[in-house]
TILOPA-628850 format. One record per residue: residue number from 1; residue in three letters; z, x negated, y of N, C-alpha, C in turn. Coordinates in nm, 2 decimals, padded with zeros to 4 digits. Example, Ala and Ser with C-alpha at 12.3 -4.5 7.8 and 13.67 -1.06 7.14 Angstrom:
BEGIN
NODE   n res   n.c3   n.c1   n.c2  ca.c3  ca.c1  ca.c2   c.c3   c.c1   c.c2
NODE   1 ALA  00.78 -01.32 -00.57  00.78 -01.23 -00.45  00.78 -01.32 -00.33
NODE   2 SER  00.71 -01.28 -00.22  00.71 -01.37 -00.11  00.79 -01.29  00.00
END
This chain:
BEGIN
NODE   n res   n.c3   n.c1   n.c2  ca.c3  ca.c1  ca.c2   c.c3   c.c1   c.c2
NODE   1 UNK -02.75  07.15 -05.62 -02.76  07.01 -05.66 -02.63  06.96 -05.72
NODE   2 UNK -02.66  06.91 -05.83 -02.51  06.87 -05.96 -02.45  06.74 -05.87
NODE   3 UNK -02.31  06.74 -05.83 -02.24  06.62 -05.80 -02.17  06.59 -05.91
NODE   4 UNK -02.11  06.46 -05.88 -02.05  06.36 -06.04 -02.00  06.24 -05.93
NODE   5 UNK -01.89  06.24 -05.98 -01.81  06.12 -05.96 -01.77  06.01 -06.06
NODE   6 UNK -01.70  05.95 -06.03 -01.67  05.77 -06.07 -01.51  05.80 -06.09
NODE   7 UNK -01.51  05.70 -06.19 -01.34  05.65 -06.17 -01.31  05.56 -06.05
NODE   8 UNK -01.43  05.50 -06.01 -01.41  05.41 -05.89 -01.39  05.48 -05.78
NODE   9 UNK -01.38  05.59 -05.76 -01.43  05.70 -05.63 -01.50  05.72 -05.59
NODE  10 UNK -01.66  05.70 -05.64 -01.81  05.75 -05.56 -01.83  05.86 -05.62
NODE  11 UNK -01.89  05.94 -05.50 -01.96  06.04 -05.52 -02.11  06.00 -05.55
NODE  12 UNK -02.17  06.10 -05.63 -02.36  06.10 -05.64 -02.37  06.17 -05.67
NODE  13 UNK -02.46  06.29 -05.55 -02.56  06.38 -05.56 -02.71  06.36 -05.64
NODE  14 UNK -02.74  06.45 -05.72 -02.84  06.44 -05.77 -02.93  06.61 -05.75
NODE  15 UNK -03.08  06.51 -05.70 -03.15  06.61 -05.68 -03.32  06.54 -05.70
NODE  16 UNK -03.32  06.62 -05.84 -03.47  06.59 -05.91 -03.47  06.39 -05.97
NODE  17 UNK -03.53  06.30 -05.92 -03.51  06.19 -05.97 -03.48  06.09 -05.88
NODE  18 UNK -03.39  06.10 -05.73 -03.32  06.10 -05.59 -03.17  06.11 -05.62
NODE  19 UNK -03.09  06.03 -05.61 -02.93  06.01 -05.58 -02.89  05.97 -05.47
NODE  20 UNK -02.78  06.04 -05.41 -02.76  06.02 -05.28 -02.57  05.97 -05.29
NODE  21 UNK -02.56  05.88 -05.26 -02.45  05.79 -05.32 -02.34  05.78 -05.21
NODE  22 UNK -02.17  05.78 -05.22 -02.09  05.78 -05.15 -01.98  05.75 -05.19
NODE  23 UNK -01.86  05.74 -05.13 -01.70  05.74 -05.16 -01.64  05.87 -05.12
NODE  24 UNK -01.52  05.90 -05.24 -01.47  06.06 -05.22 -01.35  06.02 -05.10
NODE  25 UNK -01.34  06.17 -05.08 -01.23  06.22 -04.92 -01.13  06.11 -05.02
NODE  26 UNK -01.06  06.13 -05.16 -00.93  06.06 -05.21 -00.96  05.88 -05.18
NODE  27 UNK -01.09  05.82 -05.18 -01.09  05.68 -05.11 -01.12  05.68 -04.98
NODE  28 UNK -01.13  05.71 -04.91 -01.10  05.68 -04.76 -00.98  05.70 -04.74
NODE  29 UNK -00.88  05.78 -04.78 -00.80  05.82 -04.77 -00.68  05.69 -04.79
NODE  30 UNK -00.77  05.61 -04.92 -00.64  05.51 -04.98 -00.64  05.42 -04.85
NODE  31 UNK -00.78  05.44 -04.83 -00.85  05.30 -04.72 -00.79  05.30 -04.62
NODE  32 UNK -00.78  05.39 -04.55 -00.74  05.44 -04.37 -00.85  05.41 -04.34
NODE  33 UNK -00.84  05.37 -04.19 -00.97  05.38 -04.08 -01.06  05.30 -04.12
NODE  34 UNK -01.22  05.34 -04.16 -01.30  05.26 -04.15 -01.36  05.17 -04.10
NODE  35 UNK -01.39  05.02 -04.05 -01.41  04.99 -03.93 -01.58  04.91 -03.99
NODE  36 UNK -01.58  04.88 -04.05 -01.75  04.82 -04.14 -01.78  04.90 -04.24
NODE  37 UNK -01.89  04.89 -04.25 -01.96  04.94 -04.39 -02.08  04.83 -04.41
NODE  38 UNK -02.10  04.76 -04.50 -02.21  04.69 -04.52 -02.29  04.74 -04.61
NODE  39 UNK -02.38  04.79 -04.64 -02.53  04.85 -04.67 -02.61  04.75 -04.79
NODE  40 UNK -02.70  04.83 -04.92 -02.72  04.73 -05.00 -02.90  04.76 -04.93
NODE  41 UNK -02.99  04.69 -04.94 -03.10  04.64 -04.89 -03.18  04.77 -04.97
NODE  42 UNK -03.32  04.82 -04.89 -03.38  04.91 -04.92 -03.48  04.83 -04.98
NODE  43 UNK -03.51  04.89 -05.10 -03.56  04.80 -05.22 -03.54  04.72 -05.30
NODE  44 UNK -03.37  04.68 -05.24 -03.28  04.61 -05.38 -03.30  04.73 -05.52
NODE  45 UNK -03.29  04.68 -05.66 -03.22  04.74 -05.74 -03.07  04.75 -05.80
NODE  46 UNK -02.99  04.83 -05.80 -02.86  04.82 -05.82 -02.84  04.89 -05.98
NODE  47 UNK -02.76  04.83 -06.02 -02.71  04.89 -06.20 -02.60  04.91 -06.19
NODE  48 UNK -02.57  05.00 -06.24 -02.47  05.08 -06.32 -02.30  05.02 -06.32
NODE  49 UNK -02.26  05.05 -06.26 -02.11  04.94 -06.22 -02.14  04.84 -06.13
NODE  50 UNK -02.22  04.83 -06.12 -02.25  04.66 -06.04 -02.19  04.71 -05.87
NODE  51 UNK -02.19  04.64 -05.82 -02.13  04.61 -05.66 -02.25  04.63 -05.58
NODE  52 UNK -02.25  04.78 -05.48 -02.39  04.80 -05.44 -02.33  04.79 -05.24
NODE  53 UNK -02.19  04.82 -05.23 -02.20  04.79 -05.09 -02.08  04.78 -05.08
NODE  54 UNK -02.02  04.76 -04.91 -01.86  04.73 -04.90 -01.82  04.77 -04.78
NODE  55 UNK -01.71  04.84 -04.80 -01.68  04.92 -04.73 -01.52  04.84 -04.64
NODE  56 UNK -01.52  04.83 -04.50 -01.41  04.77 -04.47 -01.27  04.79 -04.42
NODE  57 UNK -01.16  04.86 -04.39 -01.09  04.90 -04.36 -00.99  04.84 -04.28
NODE  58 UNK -00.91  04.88 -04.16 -00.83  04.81 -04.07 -00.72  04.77 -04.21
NODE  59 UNK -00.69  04.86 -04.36 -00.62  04.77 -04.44 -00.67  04.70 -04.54
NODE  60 UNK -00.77  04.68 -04.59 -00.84  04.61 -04.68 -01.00  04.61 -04.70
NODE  61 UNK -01.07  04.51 -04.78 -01.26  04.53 -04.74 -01.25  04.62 -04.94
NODE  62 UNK -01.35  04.66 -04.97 -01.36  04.73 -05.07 -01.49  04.72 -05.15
NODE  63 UNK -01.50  04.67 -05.26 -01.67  04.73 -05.35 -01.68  04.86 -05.32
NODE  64 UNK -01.79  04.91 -05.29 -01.83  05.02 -05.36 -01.96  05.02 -05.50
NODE  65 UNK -01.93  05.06 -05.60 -02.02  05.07 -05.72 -02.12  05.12 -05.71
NODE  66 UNK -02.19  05.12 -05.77 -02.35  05.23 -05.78 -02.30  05.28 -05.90
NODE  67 UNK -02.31  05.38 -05.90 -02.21  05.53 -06.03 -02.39  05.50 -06.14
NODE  68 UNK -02.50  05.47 -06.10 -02.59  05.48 -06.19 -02.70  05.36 -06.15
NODE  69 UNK -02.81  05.32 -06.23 -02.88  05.23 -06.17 -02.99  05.23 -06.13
NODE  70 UNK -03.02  05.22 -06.03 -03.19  05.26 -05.96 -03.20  05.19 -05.85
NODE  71 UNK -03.34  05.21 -05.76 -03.33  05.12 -05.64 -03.31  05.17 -05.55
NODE  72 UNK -03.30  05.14 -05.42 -03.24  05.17 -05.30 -03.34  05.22 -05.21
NODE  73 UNK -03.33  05.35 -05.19 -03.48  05.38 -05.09 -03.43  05.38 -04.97
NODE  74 UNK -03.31  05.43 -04.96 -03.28  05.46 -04.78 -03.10  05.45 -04.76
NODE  75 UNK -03.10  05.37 -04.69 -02.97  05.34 -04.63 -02.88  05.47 -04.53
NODE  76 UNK -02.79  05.49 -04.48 -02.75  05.58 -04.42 -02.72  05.47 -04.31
NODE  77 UNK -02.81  05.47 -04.19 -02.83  05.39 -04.03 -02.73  05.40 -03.95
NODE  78 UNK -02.64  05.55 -03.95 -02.54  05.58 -03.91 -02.38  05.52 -03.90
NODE  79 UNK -02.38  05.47 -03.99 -02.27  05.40 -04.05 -02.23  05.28 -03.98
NODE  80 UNK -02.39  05.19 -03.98 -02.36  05.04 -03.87 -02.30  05.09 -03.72
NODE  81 UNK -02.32  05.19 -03.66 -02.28  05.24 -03.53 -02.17  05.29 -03.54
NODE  82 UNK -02.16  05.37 -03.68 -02.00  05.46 -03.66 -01.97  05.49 -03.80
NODE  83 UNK -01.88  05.37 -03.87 -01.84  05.34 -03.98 -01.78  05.45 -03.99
NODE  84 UNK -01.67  05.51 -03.91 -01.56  05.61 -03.92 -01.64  05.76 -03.97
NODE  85 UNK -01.78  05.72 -03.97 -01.80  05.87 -04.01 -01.76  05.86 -04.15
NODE  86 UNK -01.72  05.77 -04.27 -01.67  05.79 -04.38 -01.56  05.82 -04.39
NODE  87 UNK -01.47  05.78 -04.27 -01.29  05.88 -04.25 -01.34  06.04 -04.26
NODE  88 UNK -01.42  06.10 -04.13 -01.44  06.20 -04.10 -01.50  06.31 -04.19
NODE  89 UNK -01.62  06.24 -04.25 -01.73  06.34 -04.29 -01.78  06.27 -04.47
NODE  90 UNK -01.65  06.19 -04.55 -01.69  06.13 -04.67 -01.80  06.16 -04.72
NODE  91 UNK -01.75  06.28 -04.80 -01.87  06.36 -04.91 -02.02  06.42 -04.84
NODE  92 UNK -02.04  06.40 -04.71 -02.15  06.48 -04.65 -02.20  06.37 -04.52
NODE  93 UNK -02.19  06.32 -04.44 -02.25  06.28 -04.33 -02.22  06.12 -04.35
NODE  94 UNK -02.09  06.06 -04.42 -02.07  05.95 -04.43 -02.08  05.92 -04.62
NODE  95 UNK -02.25  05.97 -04.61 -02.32  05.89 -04.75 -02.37  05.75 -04.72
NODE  96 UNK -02.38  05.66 -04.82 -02.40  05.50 -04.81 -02.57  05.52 -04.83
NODE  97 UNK -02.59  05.53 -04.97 -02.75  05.51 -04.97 -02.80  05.62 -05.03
NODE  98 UNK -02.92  05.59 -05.08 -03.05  05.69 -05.19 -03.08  05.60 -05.30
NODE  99 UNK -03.11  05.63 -05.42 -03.20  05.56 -05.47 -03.29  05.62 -05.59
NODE 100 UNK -03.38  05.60 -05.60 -03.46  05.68 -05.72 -03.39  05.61 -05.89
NODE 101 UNK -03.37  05.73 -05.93 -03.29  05.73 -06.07 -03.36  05.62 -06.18
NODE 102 UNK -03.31  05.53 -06.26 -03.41  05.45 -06.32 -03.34  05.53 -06.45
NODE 103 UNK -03.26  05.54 -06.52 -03.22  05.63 -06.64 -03.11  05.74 -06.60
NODE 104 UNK -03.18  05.89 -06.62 -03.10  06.02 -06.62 -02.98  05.97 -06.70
NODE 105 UNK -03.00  05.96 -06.82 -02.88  05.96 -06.96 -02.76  05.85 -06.86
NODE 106 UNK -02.77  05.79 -06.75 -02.64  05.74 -06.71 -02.54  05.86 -06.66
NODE 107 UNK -02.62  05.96 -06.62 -02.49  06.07 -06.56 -02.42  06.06 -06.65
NODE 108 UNK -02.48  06.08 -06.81 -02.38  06.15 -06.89 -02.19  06.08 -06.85
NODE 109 UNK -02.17  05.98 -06.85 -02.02  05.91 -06.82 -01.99  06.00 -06.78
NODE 110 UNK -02.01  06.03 -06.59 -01.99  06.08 -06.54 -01.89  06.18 -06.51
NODE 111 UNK -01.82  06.24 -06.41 -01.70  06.34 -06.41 -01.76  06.45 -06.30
NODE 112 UNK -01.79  06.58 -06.35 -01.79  06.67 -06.25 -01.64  06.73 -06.19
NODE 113 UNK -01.69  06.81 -06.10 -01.58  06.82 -05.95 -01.46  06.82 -06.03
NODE 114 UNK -01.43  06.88 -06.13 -01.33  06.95 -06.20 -01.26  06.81 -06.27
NODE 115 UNK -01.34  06.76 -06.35 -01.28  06.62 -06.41 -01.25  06.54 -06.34
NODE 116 UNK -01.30  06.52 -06.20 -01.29  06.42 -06.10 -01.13  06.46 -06.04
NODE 117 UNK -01.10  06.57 -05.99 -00.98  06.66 -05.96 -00.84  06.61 -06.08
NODE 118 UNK -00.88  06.64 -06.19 -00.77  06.62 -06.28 -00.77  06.51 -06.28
NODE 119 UNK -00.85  06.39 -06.29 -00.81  06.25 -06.28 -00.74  06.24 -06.16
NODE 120 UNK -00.78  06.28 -06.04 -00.72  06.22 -05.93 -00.56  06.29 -05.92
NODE 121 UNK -00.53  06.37 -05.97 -00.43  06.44 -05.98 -00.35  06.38 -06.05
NODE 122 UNK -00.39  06.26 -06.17 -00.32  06.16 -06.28 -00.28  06.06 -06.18
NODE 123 UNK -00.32  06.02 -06.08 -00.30  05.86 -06.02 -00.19  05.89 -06.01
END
């Protein structure tokens, strides 16, 4: 399954016409301890840059973007109980939402692992 990152720091897995959407290990990191995560509504539609959830930190609250635009099938439930799993487990257990792809042609922007690496290596 092809991953692609953001200059904002989200990760998005893609698998068939399903994105599974997050913040990389380098933003939690800026963040420190997670203590909220707020969640965007299952059956909202989210676009492309827009502000899809927010993530809160004992140092600051944070947008997270939607890297592409589609709607929101499934929230990660886990999160409202134990925000910190996006300290712990970023790229894999501390995923935000799903949503079904509304245009493929947005990955193109997009940065795989490699580009995502050399940018973060620029900050």
């Amino acid at each position: 399954m092809p991953r692609y990152f953001t200059d904002e720091h989200e990760w998005i897995d893609v698998e068939g016409e399903t994105a599974t959407v997050g913040i990389t290990d380098y933003a939690q990191e800026q963040l420190g301890d997670i203590v909220f995560v707020e969640l965007p509504d299952v059956g909202a539609t989210v676009d492309k840059g827009g502000e899809a959830a927010v993530v809160e930190s004992v140092k600051a609250a944070s947008d997270v973007y939607a890297p592409i635009t589609g709607e929101v099938t499934e929230t990660n439930s886990s999160l409202e109980d134990e925000p910190a799993l996006v300290n712990t487990s970023p790229e894999e257990e501390g995923w935000f939402f799903r949503l079904t792809i509304s245009d493929t042609g947005e990955l193109e922007g997009l940065m795989d692992d490699k580009g995502y690496k050399t940018f973060v290596d620029s900050l």
